[in-house]
C-alpha positions in Angstrom: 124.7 95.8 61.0 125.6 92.4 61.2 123.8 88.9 59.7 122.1 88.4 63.4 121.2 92.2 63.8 119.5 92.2 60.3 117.9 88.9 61.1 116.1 89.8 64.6 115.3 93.0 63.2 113.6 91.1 60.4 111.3 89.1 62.4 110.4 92.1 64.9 109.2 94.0 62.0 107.3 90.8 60.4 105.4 90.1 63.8 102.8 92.9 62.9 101.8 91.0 59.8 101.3 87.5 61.5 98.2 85.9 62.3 96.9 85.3 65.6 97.6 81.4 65.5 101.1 82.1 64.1 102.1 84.6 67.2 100.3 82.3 69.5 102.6 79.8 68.6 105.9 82.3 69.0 103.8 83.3 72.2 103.9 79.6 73.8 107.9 79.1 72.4 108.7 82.0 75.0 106.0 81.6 77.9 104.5 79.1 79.9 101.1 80.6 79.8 99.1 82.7 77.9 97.9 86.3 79.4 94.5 86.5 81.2 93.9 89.8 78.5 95.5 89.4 75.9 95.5 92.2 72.8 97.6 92.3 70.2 100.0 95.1 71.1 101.2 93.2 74.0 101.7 90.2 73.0 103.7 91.2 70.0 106.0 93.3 72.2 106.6 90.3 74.9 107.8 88.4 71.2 109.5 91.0 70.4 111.6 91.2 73.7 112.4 87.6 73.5 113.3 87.4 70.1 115.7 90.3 71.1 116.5 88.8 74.5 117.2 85.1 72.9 120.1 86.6 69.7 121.8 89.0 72.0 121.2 87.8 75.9 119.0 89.5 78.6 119.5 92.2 81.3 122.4 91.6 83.8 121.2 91.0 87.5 122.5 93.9 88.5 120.7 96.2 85.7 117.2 93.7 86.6 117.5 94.9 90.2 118.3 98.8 89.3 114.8 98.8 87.2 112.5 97.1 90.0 114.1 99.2 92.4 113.3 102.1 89.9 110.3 100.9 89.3 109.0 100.4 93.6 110.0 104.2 94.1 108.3 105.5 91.2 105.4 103.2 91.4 101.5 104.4 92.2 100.7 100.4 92.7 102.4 99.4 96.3 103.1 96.2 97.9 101.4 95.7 101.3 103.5 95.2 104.7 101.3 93.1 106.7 104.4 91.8 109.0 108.1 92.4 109.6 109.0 90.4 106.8 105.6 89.7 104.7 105.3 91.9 102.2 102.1 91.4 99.7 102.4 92.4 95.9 99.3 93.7 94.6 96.9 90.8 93.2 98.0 88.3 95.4 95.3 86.0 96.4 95.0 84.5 100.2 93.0 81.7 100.6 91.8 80.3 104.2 89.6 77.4 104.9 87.0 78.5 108.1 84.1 77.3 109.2 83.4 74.7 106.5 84.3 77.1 103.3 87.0 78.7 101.5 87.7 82.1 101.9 89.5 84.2 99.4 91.1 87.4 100.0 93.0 89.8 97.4 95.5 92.6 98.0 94.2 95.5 95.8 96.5 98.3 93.8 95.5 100.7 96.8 97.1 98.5 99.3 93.7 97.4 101.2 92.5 93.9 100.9 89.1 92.8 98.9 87.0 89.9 100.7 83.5 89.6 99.1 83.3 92.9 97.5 84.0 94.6 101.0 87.5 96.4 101.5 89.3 96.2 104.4 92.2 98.2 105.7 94.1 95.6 107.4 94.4 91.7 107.2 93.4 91.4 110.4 90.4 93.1 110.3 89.4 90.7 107.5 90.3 87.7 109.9 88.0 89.3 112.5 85.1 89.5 109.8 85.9 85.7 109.1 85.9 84.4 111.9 84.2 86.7 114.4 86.9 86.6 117.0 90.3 88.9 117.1 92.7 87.0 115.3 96.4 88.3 114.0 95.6 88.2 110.0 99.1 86.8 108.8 98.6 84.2 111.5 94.8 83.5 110.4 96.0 83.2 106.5 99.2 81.1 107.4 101.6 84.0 106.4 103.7 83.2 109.9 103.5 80.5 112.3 102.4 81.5 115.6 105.5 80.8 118.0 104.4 79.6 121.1 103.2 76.6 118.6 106.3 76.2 116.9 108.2 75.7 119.9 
């Protein structure tokens, strides 16, 4: 093992015995913003990573495409395909102004979309309970332009 090796391993192994303000503050060295839920097993691995990831460099490109890919076949959480080229990760949020209000729709794990505490099975059929009129839902939440307009 060499001087670097020793030293990273050092503070991996120290981060268990740190208080909360101290791995806060390794926490905000690495990341822009703190997790929503936060517990202490997480954040102490996401150090740990970066303390790794900042003495002896990060994955290739190449090896960061492998594991998504790996990661989207083996997955139970997928993305939504609401157009030819819209795909929605799970947890994104759509916002639409109508009829004097905001209106905020989430994709869910199970690939249906959350509006009010009702779930819907397209985003269309969310834009029709909106707005009361048939509507094309990645046209009604600005996902695509409508072409005829554009031209």
């Amino acid at each position: 093992m060499n001087h670097t090796t020793t030293s990273v391993a050092a503070q991996v192994a120290a981060l268990s015995s740190l208080a909360m303000p101290e791995l806060w503050t390794l926490w905000d060295r690495f990341f822009k913003r703190r997790p929503e839920n936060p517990n202490r097993s997480y954040i102490e691995s996401r150090v740990a990573y970066k303390l790794q990831e900042q003495a002896f460099g990060g994955l290739s490109a190449e090896t960061q495409r492998r594991l998504v890919n790996i990661g989207m076949r083996h997955s139970k959480i997928k993305s939504r395909q609401v157009g030819r080229d819209i795909e929605l990760a799970p947890g994104t949020v759509l916002l639409r102004e109508w009829g004097d209000r905001d209106h905020k729709v989430t994709v869910t794990a199970e690939g249906t979309f959350e509006y009010e505490g009702k779930f819907f099975k397209s985003l269309s059929a969310v834009a029709r309970h909106i707005s009361g009129t048939p509507w094309s839902g990645p046209l009604f939440f600005g996902l695509k332009t409508n072409r005829k307009e554009a031209a």
